[in-house]
Residue frames as a rotation matrix with the C-alpha (Angstrom) as fourth column:
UNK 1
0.896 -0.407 0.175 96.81
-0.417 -0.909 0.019 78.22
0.151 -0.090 -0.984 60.56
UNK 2
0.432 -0.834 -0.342 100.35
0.187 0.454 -0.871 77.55
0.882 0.313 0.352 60.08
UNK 3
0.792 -0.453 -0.409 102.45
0.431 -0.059 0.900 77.29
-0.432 -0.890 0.148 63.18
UNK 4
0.438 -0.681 0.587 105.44
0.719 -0.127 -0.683 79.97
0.539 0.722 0.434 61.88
UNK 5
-0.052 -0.633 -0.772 108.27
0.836 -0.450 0.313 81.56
-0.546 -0.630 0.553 63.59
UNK 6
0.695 0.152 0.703 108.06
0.368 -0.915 -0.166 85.51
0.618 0.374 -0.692 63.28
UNK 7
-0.005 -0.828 -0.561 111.20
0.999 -0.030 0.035 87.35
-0.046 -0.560 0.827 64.27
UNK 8
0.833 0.480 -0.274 110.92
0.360 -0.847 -0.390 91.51
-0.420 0.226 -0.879 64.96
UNK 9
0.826 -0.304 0.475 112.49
0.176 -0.662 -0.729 93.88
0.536 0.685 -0.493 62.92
UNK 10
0.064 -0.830 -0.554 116.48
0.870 0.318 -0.377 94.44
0.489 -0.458 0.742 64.69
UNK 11
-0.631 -0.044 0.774 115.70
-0.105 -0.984 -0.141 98.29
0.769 -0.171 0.617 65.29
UNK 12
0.094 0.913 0.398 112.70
0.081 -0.405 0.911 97.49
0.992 -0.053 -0.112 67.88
UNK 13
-0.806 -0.521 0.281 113.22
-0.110 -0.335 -0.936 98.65
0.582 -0.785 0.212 71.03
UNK 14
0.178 0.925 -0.337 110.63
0.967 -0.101 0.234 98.24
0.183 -0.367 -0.912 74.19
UNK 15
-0.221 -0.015 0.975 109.52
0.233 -0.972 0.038 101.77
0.947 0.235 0.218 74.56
UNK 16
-0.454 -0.105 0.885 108.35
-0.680 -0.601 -0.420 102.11
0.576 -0.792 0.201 78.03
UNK 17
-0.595 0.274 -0.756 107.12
0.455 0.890 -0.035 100.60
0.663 -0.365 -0.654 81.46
UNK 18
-0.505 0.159 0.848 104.41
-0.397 -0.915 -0.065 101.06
0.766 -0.370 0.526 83.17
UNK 19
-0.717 -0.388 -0.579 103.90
0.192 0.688 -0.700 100.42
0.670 -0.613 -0.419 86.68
UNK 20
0.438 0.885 -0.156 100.87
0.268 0.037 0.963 100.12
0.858 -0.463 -0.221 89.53
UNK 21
-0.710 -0.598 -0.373 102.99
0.445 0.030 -0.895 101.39
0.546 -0.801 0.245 92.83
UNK 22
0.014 0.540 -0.841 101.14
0.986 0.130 0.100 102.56
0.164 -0.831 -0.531 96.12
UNK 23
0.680 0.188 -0.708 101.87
0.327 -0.943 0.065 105.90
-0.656 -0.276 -0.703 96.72
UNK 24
0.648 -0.252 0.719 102.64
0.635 -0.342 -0.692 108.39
0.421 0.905 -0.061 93.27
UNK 25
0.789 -0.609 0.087 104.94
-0.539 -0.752 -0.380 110.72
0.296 0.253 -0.921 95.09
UNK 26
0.311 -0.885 0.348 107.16
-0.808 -0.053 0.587 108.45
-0.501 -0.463 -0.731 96.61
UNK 27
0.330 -0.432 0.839 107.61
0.761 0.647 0.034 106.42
-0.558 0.628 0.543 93.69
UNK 28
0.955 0.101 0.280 108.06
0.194 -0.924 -0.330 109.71
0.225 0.369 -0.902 91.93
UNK 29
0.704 -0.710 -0.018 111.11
-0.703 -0.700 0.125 110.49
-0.101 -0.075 -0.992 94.32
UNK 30
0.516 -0.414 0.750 112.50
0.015 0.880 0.475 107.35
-0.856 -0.234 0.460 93.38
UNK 31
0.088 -0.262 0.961 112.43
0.910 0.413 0.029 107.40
-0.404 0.872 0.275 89.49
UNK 32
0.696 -0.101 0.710 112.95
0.178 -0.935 -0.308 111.27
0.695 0.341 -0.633 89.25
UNK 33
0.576 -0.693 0.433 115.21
-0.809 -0.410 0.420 112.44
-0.114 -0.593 -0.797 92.58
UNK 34
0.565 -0.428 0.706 117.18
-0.413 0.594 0.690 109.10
-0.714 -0.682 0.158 92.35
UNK 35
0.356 -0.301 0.884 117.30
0.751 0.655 -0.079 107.53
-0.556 0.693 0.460 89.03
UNK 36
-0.579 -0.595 -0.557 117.42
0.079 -0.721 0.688 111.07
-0.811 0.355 0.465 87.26
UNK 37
-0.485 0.421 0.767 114.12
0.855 0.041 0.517 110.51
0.186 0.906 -0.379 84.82
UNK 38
-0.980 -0.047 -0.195 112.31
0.085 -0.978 -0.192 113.69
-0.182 -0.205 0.962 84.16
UNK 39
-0.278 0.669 0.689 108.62
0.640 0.664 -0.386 114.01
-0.716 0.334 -0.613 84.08
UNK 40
-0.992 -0.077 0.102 106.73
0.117 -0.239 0.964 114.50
-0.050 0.968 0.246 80.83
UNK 41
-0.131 0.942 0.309 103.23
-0.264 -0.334 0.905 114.62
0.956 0.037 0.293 81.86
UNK 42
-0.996 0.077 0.055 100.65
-0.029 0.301 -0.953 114.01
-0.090 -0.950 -0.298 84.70
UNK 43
-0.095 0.994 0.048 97.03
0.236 -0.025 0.972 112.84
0.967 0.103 -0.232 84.89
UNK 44
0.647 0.345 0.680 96.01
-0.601 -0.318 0.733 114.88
0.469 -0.883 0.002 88.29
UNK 45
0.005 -0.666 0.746 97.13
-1.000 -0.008 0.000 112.83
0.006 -0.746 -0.666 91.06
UNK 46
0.826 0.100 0.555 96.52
-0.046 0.993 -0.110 108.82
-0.562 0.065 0.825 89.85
UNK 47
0.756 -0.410 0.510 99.32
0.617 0.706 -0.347 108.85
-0.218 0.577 0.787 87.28
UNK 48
0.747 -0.438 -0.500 102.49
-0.564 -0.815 -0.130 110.57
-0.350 0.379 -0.856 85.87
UNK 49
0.721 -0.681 0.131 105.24
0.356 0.201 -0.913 109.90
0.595 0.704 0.387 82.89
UNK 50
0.621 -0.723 -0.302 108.70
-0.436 -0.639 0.633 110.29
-0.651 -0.262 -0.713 83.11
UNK 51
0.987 -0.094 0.132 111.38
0.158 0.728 -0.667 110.00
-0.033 0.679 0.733 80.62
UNK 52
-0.107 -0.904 -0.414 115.17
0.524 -0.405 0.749 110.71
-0.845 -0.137 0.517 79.83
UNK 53
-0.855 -0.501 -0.135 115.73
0.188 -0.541 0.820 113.34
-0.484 0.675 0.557 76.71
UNK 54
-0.601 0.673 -0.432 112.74
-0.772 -0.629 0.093 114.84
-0.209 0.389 0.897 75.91
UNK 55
-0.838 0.186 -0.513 110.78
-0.213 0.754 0.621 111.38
0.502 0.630 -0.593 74.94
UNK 56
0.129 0.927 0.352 106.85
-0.372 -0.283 0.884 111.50
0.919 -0.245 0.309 75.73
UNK 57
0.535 0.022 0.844 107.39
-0.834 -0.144 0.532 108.62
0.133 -0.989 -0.059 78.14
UNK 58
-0.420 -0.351 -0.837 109.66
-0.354 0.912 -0.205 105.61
0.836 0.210 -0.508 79.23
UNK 59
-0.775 0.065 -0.629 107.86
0.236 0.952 -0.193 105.20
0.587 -0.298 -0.753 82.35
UNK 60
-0.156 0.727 0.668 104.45
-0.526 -0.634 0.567 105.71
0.836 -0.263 0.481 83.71
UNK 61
-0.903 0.076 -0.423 103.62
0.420 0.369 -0.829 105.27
0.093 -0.926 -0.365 87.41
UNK 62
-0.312 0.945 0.100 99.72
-0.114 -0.142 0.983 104.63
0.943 0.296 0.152 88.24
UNK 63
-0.798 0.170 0.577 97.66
-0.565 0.117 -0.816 104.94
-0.207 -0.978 0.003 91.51
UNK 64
-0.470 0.728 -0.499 94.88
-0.696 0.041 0.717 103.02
0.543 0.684 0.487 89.57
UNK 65
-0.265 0.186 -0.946 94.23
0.376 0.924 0.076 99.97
0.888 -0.335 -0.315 92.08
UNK 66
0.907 0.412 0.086 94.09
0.048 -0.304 0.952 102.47
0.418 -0.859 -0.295 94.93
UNK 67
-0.072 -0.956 0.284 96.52
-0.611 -0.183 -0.770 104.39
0.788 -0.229 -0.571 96.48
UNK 68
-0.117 -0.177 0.977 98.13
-0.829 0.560 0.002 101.68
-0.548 -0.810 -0.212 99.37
UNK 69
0.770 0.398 -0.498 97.95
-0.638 0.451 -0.624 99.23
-0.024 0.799 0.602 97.25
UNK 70
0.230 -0.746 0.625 100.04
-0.299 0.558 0.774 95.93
-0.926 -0.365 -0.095 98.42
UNK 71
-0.190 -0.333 -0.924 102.44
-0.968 0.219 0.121 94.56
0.162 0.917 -0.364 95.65
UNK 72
0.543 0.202 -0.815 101.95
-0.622 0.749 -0.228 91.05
0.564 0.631 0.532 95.00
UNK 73
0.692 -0.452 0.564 103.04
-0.447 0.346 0.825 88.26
-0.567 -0.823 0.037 97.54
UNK 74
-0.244 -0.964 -0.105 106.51
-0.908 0.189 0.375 86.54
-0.342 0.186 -0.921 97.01
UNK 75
-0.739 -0.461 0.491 106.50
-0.150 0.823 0.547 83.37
-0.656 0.331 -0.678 94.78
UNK 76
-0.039 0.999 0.001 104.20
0.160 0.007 -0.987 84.78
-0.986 -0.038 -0.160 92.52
UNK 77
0.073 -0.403 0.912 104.37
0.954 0.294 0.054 85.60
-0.290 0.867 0.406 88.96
UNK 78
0.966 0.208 -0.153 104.95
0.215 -0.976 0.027 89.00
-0.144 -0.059 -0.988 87.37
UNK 79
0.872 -0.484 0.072 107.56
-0.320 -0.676 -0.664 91.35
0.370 0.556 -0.744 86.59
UNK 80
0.280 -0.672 -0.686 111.34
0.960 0.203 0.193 90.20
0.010 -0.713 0.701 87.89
UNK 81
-0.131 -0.539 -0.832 112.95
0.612 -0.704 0.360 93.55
-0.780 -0.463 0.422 87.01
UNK 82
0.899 0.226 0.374 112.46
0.435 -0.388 -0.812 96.21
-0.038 0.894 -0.447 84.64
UNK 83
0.125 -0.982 -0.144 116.21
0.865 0.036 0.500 97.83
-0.485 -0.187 0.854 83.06
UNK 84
0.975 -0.199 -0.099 117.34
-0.220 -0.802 -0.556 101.23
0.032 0.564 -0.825 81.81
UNK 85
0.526 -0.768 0.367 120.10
0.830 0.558 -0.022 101.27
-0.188 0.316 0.930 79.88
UNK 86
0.663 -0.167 -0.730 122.27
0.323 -0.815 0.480 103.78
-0.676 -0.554 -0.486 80.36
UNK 87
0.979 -0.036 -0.200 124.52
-0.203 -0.168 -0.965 105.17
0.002 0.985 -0.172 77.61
UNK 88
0.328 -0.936 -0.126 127.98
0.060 0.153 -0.986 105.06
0.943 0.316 0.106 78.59
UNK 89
-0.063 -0.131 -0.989 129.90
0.903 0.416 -0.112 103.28
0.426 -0.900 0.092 81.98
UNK 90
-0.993 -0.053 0.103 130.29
0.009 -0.921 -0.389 107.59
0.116 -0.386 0.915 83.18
UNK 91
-0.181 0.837 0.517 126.10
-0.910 -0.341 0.235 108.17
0.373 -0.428 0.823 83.40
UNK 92
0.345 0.472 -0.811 126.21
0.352 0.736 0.578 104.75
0.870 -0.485 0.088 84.81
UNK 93
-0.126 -0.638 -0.760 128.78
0.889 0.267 -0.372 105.61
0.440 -0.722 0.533 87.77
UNK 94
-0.704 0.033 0.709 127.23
-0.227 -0.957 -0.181 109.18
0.672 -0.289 0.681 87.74
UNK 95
0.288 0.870 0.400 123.81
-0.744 -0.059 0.665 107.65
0.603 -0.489 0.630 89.05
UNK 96
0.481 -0.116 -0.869 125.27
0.390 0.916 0.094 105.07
0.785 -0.384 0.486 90.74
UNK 97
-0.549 -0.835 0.011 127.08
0.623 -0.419 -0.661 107.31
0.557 -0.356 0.750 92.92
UNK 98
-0.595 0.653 0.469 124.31
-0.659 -0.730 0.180 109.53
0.460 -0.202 0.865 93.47
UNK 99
0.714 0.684 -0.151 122.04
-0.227 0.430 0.874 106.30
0.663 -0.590 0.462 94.91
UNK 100
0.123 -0.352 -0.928 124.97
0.935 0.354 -0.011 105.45
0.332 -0.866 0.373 97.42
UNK 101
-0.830 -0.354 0.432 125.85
0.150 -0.886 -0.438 109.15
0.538 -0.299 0.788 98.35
UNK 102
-0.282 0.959 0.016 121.54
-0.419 -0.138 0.897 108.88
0.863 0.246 0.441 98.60
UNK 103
-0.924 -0.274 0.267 122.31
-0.359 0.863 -0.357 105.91
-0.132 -0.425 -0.895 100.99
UNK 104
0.336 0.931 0.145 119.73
-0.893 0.364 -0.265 103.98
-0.299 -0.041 0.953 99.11
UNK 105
0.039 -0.681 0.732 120.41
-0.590 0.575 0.566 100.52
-0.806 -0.454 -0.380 99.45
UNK 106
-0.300 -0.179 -0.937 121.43
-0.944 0.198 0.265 98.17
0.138 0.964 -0.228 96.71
UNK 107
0.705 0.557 0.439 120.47
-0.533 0.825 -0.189 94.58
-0.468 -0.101 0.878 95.95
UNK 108
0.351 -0.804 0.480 123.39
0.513 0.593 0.621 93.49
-0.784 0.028 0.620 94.26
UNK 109
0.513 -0.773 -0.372 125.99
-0.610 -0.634 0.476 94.19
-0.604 -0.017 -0.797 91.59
UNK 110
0.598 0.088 0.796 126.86
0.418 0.814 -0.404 92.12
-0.684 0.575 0.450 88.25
UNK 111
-0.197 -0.591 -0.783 129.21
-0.926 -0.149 0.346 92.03
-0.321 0.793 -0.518 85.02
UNK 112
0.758 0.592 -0.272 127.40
-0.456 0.184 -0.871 90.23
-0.466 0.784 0.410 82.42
UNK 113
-0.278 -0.847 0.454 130.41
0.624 0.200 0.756 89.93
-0.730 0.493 0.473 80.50
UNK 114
-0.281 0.245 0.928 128.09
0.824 -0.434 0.365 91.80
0.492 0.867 -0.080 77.50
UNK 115
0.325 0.214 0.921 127.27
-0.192 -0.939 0.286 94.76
0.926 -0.270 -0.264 80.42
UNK 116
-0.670 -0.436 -0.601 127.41
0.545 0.261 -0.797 96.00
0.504 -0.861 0.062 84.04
UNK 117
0.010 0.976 -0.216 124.44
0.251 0.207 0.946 95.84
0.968 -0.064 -0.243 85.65
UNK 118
-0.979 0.108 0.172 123.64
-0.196 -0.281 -0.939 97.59
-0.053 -0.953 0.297 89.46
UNK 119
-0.086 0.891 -0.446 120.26
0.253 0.452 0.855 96.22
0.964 -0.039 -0.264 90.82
UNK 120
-0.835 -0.063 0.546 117.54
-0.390 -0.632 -0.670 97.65
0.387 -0.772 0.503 93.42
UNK 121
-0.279 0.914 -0.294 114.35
0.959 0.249 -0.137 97.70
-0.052 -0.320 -0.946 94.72
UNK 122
-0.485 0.409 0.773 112.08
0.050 -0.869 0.492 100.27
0.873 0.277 0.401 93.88
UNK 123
-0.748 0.227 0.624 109.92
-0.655 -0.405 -0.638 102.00
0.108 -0.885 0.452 97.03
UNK 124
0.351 0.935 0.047 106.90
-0.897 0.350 -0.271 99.38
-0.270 0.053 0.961 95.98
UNK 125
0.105 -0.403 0.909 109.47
-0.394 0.823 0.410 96.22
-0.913 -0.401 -0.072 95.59
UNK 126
0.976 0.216 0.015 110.07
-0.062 0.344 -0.937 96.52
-0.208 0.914 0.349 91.73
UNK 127
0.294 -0.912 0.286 113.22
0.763 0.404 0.504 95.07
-0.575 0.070 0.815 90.49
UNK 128
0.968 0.016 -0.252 115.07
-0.183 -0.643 -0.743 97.71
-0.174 0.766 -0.619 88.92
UNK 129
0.391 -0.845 0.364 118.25
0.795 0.509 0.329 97.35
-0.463 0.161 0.871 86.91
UNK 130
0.766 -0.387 -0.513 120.69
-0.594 -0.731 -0.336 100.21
-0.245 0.562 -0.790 85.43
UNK 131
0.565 -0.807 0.171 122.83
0.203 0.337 0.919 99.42
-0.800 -0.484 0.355 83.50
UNK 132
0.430 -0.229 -0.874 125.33
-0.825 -0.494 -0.276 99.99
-0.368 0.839 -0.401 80.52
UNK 133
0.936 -0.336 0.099 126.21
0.329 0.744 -0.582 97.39
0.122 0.578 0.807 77.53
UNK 134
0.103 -0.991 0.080 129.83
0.162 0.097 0.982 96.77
-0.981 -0.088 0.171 76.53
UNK 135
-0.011 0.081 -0.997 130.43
-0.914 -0.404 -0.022 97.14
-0.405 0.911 0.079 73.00
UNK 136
0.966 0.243 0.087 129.26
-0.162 0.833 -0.529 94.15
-0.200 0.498 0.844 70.77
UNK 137
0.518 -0.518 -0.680 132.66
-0.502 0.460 -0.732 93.75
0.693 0.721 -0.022 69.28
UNK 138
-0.421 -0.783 0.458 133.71
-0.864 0.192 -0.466 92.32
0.277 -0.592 -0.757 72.99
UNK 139
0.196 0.719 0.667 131.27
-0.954 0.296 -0.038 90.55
-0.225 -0.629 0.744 73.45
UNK 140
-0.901 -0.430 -0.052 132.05
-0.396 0.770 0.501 86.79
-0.175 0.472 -0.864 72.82
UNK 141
0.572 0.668 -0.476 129.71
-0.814 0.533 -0.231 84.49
0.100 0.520 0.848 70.57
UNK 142
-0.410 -0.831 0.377 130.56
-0.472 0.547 0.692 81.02
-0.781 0.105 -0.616 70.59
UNK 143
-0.944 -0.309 0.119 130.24
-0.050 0.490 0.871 78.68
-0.327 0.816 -0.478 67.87
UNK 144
-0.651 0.656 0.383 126.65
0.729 0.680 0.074 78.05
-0.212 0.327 -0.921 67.52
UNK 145
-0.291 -0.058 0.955 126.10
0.495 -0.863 0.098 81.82
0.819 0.501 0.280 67.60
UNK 146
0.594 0.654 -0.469 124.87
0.605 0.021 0.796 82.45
0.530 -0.756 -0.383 70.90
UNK 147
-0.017 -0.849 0.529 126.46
-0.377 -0.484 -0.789 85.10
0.926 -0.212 -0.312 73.03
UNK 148
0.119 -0.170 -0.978 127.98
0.692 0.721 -0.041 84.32
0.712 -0.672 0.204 76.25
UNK 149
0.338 0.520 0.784 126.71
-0.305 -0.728 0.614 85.53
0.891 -0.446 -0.087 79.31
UNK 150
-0.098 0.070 -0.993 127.22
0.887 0.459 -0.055 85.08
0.452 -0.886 -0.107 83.12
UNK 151
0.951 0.272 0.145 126.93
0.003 -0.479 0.878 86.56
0.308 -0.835 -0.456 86.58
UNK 152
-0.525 -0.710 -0.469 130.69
0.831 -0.307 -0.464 87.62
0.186 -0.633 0.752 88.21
UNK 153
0.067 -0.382 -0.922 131.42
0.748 -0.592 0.300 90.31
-0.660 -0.710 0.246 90.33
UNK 154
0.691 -0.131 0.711 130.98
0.386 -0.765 -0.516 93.68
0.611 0.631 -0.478 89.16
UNK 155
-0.524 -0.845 0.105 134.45
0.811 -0.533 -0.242 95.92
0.260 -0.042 0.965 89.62
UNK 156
0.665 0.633 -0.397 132.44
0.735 -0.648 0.199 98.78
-0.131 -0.425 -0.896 91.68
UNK 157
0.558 -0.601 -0.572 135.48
0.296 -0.500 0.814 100.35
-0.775 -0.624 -0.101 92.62
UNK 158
-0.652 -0.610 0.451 136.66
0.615 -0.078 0.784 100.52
-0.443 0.789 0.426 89.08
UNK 159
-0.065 0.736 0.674 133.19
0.843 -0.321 0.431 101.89
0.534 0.597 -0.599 87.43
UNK 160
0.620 0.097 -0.779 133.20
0.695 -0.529 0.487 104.37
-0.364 -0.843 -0.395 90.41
UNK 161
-0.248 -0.685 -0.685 136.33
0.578 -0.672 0.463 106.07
-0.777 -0.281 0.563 89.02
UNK 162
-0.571 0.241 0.785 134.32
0.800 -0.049 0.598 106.87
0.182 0.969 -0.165 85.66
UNK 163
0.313 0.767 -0.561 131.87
0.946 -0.303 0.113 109.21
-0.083 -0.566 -0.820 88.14
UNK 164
0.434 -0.040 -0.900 134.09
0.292 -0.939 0.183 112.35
-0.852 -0.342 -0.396 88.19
């Protein structure tokens, strides 16, 4: 068998995540009352979908291991963060506004240079990330084609004024 590089199609997209958390309603009021996803189904009381615009699901939350169910100890492998991208910097700074008004606490606060990027902790200690790209034509490539990335300070106080 040939050892060959396979590259996916540019349209594919990851379609959803789905997650093992301890107790379904209060992950529930996390990724519905907080984040703004809506659900789309429910198996009884072990599982339920939720998505944004009518799509079956982008994320399913399971009680399958047993509800209480401890997350994984620290320096372990496994998920760092899962990210919703958000469509434009306004439904970022709308929900972003709505988790501090929420006073749920943040974890930090990034500009990418290619996005801007607000990071939590779900109720069961899952990285979550919202954020919203920049447009591609800002982004910088440098010579070898690669785009350039880092970690600065995100302008809160600037994305904030996009909220009203």
């Amino acid at each position: 068998m040939k050892n060959e590089i396979i590259t996916n199609h540019p349209e594919t997209t990851v379609g959803h995540i789905h997650l093992t958390v301890s107790d379904l309603d209060r992950a529930l009021t996390f990724y519905r009352d907080l984040l703004g996803f809506t659900v789309s189904a429910r198996y009884g009381d072990s599982a339920v979908f939720l998505s944004a615009g009518g799509y079956h699901h982008h994320i399913g939350l399971n009680t399958w291991a047993g509800k209480g169910a401890t997350p994984a100890p620290q320096g372990h492998t496994g998920m760092y963060h899962v990210a919703f991208l958000y469509p434009s910097r306004k439904e970022l700074a709308r929900v972003l506004k709505h988790i501090l008004d929420s006073g749920y606490p943040l974890e930090g606060a990034s500009d990418h240079m290619v996005s801007e990027a607000i990071y939590l902790r779900d109720p069961d200690g899952n990285g979550v990330e919202i954020y919203v790209d920049r447009p591609r034509k800002d982004w910088k490539v440098s010579n070898d084609g690669l785009v350039e990335m880092d970690t600065l300070p995100l302008d809160m106080e600037d994305l904030l004024k996009q909220a009203n």
